[in-house]
C-alpha positions as CSV (number, residue, x, y, z in Angstrom):
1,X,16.2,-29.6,34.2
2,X,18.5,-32.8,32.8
3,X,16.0,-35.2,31.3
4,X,17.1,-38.6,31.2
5,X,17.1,-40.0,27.5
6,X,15.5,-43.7,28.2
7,X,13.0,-42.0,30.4
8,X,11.6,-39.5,28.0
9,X,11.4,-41.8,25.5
10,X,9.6,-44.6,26.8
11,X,7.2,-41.9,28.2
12,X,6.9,-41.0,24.9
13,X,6.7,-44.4,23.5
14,X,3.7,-45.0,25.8
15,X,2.1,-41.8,24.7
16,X,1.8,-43.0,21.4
17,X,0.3,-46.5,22.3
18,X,-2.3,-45.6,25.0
19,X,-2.7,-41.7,23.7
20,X,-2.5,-41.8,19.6
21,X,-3.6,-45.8,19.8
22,X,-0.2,-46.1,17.9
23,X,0.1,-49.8,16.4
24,X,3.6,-51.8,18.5
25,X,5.2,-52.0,14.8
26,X,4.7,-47.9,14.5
27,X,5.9,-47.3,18.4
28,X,8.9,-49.5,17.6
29,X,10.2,-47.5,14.5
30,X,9.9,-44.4,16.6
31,X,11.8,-45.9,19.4
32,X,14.6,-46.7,16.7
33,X,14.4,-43.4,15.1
34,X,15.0,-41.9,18.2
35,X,17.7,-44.0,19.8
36,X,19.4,-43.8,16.4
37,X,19.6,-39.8,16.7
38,X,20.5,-40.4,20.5
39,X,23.3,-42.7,19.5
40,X,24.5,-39.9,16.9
41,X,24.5,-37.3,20.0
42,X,27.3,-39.2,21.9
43,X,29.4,-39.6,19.5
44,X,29.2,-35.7,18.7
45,X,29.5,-34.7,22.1
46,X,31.7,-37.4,23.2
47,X,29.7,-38.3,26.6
48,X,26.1,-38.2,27.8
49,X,24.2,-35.4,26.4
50,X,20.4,-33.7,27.4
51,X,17.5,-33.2,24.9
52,X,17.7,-29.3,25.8
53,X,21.4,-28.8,24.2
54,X,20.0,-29.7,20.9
55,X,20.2,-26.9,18.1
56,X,19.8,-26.4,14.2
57,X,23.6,-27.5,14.1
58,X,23.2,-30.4,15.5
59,X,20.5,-31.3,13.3
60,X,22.3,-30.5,10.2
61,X,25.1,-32.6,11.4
62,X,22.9,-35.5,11.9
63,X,21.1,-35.0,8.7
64,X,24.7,-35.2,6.6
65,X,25.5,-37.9,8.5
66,X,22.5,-39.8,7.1
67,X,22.9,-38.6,3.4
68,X,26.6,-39.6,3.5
69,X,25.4,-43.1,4.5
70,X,23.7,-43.2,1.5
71,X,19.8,-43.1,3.2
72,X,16.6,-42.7,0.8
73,X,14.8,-39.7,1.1
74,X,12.1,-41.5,2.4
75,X,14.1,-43.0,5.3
76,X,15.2,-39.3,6.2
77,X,12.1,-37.8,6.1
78,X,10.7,-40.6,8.3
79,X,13.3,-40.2,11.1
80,X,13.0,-36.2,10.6
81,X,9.6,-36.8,11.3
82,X,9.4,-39.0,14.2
83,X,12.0,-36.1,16.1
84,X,10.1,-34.1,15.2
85,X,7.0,-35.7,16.8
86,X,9.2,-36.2,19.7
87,X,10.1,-32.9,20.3
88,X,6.7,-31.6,20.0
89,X,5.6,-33.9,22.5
90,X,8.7,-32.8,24.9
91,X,7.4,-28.9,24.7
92,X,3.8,-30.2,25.3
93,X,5.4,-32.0,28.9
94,X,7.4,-28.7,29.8
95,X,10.3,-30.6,29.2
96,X,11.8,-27.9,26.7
97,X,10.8,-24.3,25.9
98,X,10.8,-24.7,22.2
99,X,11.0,-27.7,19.2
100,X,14.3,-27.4,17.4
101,X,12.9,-29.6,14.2
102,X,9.6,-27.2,13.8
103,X,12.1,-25.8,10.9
104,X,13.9,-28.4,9.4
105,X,12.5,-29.3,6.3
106,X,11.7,-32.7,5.0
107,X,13.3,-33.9,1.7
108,X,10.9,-33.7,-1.0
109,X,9.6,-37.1,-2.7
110,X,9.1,-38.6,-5.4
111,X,5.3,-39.6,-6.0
112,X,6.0,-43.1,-6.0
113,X,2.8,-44.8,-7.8
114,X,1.7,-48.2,-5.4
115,X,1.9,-51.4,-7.9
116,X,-1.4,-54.0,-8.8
117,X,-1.8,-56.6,-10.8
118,X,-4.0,-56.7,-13.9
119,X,-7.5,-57.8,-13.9
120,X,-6.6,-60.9,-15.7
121,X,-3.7,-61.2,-13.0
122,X,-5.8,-61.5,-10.1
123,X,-8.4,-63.9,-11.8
124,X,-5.6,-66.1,-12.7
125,X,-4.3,-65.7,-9.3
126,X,-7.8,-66.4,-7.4
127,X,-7.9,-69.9,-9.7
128,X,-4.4,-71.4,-8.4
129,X,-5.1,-72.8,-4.8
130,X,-6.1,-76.6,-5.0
131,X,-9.2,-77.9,-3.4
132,X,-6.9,-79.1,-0.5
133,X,-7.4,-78.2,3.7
134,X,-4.6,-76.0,2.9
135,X,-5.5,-75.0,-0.4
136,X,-9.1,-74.1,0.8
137,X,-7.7,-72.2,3.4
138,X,-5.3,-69.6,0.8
139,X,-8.5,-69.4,-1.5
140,X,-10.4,-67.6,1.7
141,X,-6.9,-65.8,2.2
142,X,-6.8,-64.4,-1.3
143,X,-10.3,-63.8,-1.9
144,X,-10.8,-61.9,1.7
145,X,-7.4,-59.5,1.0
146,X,-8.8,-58.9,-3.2
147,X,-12.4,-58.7,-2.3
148,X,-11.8,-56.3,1.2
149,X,-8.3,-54.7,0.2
150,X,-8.0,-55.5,4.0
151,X,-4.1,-54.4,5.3
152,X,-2.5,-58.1,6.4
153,X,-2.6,-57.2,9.9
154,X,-6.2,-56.7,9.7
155,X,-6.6,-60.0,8.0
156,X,-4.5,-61.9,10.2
157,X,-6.5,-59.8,13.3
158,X,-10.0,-60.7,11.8
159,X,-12.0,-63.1,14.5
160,X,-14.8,-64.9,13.9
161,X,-17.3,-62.6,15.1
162,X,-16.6,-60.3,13.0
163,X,-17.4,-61.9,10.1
164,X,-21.2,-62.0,9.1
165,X,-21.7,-64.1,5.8
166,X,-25.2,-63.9,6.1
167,X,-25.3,-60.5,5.2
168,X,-22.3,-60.3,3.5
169,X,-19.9,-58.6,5.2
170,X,-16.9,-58.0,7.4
171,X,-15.9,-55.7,10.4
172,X,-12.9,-54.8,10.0
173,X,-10.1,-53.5,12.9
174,X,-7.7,-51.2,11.4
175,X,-5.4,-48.6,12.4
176,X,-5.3,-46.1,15.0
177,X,-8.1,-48.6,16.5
178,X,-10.8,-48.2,14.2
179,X,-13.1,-49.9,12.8
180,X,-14.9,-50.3,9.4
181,X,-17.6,-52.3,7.7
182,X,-16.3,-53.5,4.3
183,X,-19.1,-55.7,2.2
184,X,-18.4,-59.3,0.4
185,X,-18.8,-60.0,-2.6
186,X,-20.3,-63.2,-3.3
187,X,-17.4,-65.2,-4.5
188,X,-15.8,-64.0,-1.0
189,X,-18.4,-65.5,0.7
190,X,-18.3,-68.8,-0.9
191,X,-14.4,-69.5,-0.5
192,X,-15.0,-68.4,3.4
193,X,-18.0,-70.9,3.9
194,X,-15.8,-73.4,1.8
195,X,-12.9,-73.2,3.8
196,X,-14.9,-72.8,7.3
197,X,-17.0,-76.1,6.6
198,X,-14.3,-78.1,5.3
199,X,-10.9,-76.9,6.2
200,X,-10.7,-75.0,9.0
201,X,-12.6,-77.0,11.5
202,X,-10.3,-80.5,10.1
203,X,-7.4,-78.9,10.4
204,X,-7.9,-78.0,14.2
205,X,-9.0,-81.4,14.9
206,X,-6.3,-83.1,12.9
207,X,-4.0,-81.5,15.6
208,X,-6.0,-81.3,18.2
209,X,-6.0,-77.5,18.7
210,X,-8.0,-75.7,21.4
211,X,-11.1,-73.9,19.6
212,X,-10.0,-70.1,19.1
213,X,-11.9,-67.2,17.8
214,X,-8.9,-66.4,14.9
215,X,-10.5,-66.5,11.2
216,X,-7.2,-68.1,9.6
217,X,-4.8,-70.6,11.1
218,X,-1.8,-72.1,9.8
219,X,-1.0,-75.2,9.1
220,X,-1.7,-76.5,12.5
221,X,-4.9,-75.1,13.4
222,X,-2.8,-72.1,15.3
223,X,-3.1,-68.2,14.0
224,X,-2.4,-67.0,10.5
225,X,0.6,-65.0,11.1
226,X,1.6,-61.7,8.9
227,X,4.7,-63.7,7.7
228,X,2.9,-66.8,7.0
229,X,0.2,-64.7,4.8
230,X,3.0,-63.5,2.6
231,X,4.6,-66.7,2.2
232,X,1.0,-67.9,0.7
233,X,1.3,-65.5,-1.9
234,X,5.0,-65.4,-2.5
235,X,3.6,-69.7,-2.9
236,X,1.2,-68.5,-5.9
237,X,2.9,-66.0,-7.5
238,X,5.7,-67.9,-8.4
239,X,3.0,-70.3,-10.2
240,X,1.4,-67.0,-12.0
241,X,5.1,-66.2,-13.1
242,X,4.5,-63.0,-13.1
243,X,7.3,-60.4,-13.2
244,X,6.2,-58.0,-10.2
245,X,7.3,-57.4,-6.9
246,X,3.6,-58.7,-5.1
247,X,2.8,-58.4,-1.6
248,X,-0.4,-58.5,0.3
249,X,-0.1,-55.1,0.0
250,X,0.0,-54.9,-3.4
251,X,-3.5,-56.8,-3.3
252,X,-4.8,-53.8,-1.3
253,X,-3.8,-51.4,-4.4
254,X,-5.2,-53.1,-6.7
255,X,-8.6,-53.4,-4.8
256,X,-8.8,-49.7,-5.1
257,X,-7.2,-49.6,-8.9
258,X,-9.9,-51.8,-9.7
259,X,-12.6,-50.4,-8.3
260,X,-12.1,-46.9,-9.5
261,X,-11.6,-48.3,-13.4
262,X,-15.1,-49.5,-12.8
263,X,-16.4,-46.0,-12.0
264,X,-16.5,-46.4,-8.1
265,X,-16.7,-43.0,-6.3
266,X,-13.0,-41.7,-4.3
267,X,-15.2,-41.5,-1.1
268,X,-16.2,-44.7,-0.9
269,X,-13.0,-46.1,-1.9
270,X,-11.4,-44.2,0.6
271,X,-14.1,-45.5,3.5
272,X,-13.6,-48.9,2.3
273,X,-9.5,-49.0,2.5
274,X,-9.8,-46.8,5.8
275,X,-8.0,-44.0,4.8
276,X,-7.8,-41.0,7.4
277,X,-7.3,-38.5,4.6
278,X,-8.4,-38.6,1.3
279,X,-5.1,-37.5,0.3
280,X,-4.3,-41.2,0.7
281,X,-6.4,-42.2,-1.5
282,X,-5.9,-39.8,-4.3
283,X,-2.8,-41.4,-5.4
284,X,-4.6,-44.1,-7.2
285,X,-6.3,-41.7,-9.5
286,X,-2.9,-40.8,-10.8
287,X,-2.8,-45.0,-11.7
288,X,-6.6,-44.6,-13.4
289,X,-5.1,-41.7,-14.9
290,X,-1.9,-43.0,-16.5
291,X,-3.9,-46.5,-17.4
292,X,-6.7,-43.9,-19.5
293,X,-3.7,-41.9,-21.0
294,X,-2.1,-45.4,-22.0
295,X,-5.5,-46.9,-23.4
296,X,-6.0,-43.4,-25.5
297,X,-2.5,-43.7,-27.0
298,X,-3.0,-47.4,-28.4
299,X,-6.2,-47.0,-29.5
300,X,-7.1,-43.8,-31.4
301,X,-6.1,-43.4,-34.8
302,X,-5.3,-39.3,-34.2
303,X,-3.2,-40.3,-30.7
């Protein structure tokens, strides 16, 4: 049966949204993974081609193809396993007998340790925004993404209801559509009353916004994009000057380094960033680890 490319793979592409609750970003790079190996496909067979022609040659052709553009491992084994995915949902359809990627192996990676800033780095960072409707606004950004280790998306997401300050804490809407209760601390708490009381509210009159359940907006009372949060801390830590690559992401890391150097439990650090698999969230003990290691060298006479 010849199976039309697009076809499959927007059926596919809407599998993973309404089926896996796959995030439009996530959908979007397996969309491009696969047209990318589609586009490879013509040019080997020099015309249109079906999914069901597909062999281990192929693959290796395709895979020599990436490594002579000069790909990262990491970029291969993402595509290899988005086809992959693909495939295996193909064979669950009955549109092909077998998966020709069950095989092919994934280059092996380097354990790449996630970056964080110091505990003196993030205090200095949580001191920089002025007492400004703006400035008021970034302290409740930074504070939320070092006191939550929220992902930006969730951040940027967050709505009002879903933030109780009375009780001190936040409900969280994270990936695959699921949600998590993450406490605040009280510092949290006191930049988002702050900047709900006297910035927030100013701002949207000031431009005469339409009242909208979005926690953050930007600088004229509409919502906080993804791109606007990194922007505020791109803003800061060129004032902390220090030399690190920081992102919001890296906030999220060091969330977790930090709370695991104070003795909190893998578990509930894993709970708390919303982890799947703890597996995730073992890679910051090999941080804790290494810091330990570092601290024992320094300090004991016998090191």
């Amino acid at each position: 049966m010849a199976i039309l490319q697009s076809d499959v793979t927007e059926k596919f592409c809407a599998y993973l949204h309404i089926e896996k609750n796959a995030s439009p970003l996530t959908v979007t790079n397996y969309r491009k993974d696969i047209n990318a190996f589609a586009e490879f496909l013509r040019e080997r067979f020099k015309n249109d081609f079906q999914w069901q022609q597909i062999g281990a040659l192929d693959i290796r052709a395709y895979l020599a193809e990436l490594n002579k553009h000069n790909y990262a491992k990491r970029t291969i084994a993402r595509k290899i396993s988005s086809l992959r995915s693909f495939y295996k949902y193909m064979v669950r359809e009955n549109f092909l007998d077998y998966n020709p990627f069950v095989n092919v192996k994934t280059p092996k990676l380097d354990k790449k340790l996630p970056g964080f800033l110091e505990e003196f780095e993030i205090n200095e960072l949580l001191q920089l925004p002025p007492k400004t409707l703006l400035g008021m606004r970034d302290q409740a950004v930074l504070e939320l993404l070092y006191a939550t280790g929220c992902r930006v998306s969730e951040l940027v997401g967050l709505t009002l209801d879903r933030v109780d300050i009375a009780n001190r804490y936040v409900l969280l809407h994270g990936k695959g559509d699921k949600e998590r209760i993450v406490p605040l601390g009280t510092v949290c708490c006191s930049a988002l009353t702050e900047y709900f009381d006297n910035s927030r509210r100013a701002i949207m009159q000031k431009y005469s916004v339409t009242e909208h359940n979005h926690v953050f907006i930007n600088s004229r009372g509409g919502i906080l994009t993804d791109r606007s949060v990194r922007r505020i801390l791109e803003k800061y830590i060129l004032q902390l000057a220090v030399h690190k690559k920081v992102s919001p992401h890296t906030i999220r890391h060091t969330f977790a380094t930090h709370l695991l150097d104070h003795g909190a439990d893998l578990r509930a650090v894993q709970e708390l960033l919303g982890h799947a698999n703890l597996s995730t969230t073992q890679i910051y003990t090999h941080i804790t680890a290494e810091r330990i290691a570092s601290v024992y060298q320094k300090n004991h006479p016998r090191a």
